[in-house]
Wavefront OBJ file of the C-alpha trace (Angstrom):
o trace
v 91.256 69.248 140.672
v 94.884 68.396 140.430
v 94.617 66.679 137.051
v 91.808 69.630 135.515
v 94.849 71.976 136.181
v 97.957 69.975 134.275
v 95.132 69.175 131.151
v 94.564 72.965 131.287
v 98.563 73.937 131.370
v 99.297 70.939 128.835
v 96.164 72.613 126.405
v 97.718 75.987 126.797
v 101.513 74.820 126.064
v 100.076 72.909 123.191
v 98.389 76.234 122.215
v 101.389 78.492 122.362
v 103.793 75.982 120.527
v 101.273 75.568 117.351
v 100.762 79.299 117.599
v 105.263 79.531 117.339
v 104.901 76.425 114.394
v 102.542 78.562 112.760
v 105.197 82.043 112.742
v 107.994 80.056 112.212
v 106.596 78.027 108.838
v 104.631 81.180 107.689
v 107.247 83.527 107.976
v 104.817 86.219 109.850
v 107.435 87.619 111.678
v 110.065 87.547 108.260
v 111.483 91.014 106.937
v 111.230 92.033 103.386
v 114.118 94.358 103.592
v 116.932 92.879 101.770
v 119.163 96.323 101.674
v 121.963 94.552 103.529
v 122.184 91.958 100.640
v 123.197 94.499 97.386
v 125.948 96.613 96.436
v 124.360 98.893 94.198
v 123.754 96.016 92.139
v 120.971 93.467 91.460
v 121.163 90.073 93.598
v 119.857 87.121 93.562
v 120.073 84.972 96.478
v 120.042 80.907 96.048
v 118.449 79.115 99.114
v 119.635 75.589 98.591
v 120.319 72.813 101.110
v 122.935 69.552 100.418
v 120.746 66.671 99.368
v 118.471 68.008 97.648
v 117.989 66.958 93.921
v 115.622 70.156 92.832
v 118.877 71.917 94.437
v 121.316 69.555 92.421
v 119.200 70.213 89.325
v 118.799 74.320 89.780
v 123.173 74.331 90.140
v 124.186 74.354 86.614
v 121.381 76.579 85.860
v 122.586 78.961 88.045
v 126.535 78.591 87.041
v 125.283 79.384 83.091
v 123.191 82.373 84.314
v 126.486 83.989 86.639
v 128.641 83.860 83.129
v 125.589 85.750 81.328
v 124.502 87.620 83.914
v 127.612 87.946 86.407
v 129.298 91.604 85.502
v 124.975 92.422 85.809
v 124.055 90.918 88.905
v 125.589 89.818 92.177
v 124.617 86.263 92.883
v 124.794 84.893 96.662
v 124.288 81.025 97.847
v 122.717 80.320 101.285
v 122.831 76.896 103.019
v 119.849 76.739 104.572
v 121.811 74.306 107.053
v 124.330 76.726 107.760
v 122.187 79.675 107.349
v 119.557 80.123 109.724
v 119.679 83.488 110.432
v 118.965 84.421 106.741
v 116.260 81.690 106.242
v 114.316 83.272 109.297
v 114.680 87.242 107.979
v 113.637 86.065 104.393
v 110.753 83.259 105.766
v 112.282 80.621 103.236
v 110.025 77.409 103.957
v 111.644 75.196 100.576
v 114.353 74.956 98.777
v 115.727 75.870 96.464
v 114.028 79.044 96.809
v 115.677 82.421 94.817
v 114.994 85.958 95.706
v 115.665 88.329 93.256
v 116.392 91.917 94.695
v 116.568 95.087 93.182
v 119.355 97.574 93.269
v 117.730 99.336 95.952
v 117.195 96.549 98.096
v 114.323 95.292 98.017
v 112.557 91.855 97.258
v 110.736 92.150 93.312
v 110.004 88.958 92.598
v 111.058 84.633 94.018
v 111.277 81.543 92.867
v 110.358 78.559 94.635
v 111.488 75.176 93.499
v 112.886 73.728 90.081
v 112.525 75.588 87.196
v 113.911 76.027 84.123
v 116.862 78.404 82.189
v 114.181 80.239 80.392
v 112.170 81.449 83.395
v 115.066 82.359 85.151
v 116.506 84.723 81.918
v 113.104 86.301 82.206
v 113.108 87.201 85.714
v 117.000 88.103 85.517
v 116.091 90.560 82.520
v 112.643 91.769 84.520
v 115.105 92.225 87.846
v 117.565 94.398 85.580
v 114.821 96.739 84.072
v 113.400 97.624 87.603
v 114.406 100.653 89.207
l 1 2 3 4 5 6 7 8 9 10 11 12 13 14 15 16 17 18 19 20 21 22 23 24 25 26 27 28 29 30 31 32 33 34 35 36 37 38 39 40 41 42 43 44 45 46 47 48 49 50 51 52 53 54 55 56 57 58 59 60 61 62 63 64 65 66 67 68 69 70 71 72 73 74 75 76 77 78 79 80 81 82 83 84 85 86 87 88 89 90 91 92 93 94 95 96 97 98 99 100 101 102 103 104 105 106 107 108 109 110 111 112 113 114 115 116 117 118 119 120 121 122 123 124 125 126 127 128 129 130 131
């Protein structure tokens, strides 16, 4: 009877931690407010973590599109090592991930891994014509 009861407790801990896995990876519980992020200006937010080479690759991207696109756009960096707080509100799962917010806060479109100059102009220039 003994043993029935720790299987059962072991199954339900089991349970509830796959359950937490699921919210934490799936970002169920993430907010989609990002008001706390802009100035009254456009921002795009760089999730990028040390090591990583799609990170390494995305940098000088992103330096090139700040002197086009700087006196347009705020641009913010998160370390997703450093960062947790801000990984957990916006549910980032990969890096580099980019979040491109609207002047009045909220979330209008993301990128998720490498990409290239071009698709980023486009999104920069789709970001700035939103309301």
């Amino acid at each position: 009877m003994r043993l029935r009861l720790w299987r059962i407790a072991l199954i339900m801990l089991v349970i509830a931690t796959m359950l937490f896995t699921v919210v934490a990876v799936f970002g169920c519980t993430s907010s989609t407010d990002a008001s706390d992020e802009t100035d009254g200006k456009p921002v795009i937010i760089d999730f990028w973590r040390p090591g990583c080479p799609p990170c390494d690759v995305m940098e000088p991207i992103v330096e090139e599109l700040k002197e086009e696109y700087g006196d347009q756009v705020d641009f913010k960096a998160y370390n997703t090592l450093e960062e947790r707080g801000k990984v957990d509100q916006y549910g980032i799962t990969a890096v580099p991930t980019f979040l491109f917010i609207n002047a009045a806060g909220e979330i209008v479109d993301k990128v998720v891994g490498q990409t290239d100059i071009e698709t980023m102009r486009s999104k920069i220039e789709a970001l700035l014509a939103s309301p």
